[in-house]
N, C-alpha and C positions, 0 to 999 in steps of 0.2 A: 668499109661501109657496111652497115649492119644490115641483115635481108630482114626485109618485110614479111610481115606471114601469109603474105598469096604470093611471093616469089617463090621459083622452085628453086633449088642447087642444079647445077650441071649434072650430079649426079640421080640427083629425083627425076629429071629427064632423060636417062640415059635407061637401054633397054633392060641395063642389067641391074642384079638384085644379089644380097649376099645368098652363098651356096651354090651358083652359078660354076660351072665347069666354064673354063675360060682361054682362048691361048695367046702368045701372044711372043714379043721375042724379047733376048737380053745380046750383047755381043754379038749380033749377025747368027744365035740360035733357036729356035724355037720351043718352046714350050708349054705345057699346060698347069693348068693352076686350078684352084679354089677360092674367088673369094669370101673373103675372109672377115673385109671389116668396108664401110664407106666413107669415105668423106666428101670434101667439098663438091670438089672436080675430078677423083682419083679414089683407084681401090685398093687395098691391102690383098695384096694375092698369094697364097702358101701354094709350094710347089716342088718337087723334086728334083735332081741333076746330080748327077755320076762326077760331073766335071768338079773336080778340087780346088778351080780358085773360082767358080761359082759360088759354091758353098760355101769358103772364105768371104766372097765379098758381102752375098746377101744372104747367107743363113736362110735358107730356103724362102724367104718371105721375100717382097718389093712394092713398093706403092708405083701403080702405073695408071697414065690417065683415060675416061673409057672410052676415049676414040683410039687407043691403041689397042683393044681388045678386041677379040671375035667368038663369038659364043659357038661352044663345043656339045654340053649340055646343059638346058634349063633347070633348075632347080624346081620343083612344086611348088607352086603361087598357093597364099593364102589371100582371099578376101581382106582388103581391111575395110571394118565394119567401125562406125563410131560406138564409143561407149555410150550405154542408158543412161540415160539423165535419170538424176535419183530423184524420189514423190518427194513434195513439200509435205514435214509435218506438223 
């Protein structure tokens, strides 16, 4: 079903934002991340791990959704400002 333009996404409601420090777990381990990209309900988060079939399985990236996240550090908020309406001429 296609969103409406006064709908929000799960993730336009959710507290986080890309550039976010983030943690959160894989296999019963813990970890911190960066996201990285947004989408629907769910964020692309890059991150580190020592462990070898981590790295194997998810190449340091995974898409997790953001109620399994908890924020570690906020990233600098930008205002969003709409753009000037250009003069008729």
């Amino acid at each position: 079903m296609p969103k409406k333009n006064d709908e929000q996404t799960a993730t336009e409601k959710s507290p986080f934002e890309i550039g976010d420090e983030v943690s959160f777990q894989i296999k019963k381990q813990d970890f911190t991340g960066t996201i990285e990209k947004a989408y629907k309900n769910a964020f692309l988060v890059g991150f580190e791990s020592s462990d070898p079939d981590i790295i194997d399985t998810y190449h340091n990236k995974t898409v997790i959704n953001w109620q399994n996240l908890k924020m570690v550090k906020q990233a600098p908020r930008t205002k969003k400002t709409e753009a000037p309406a250009e003069d008729d001429k």
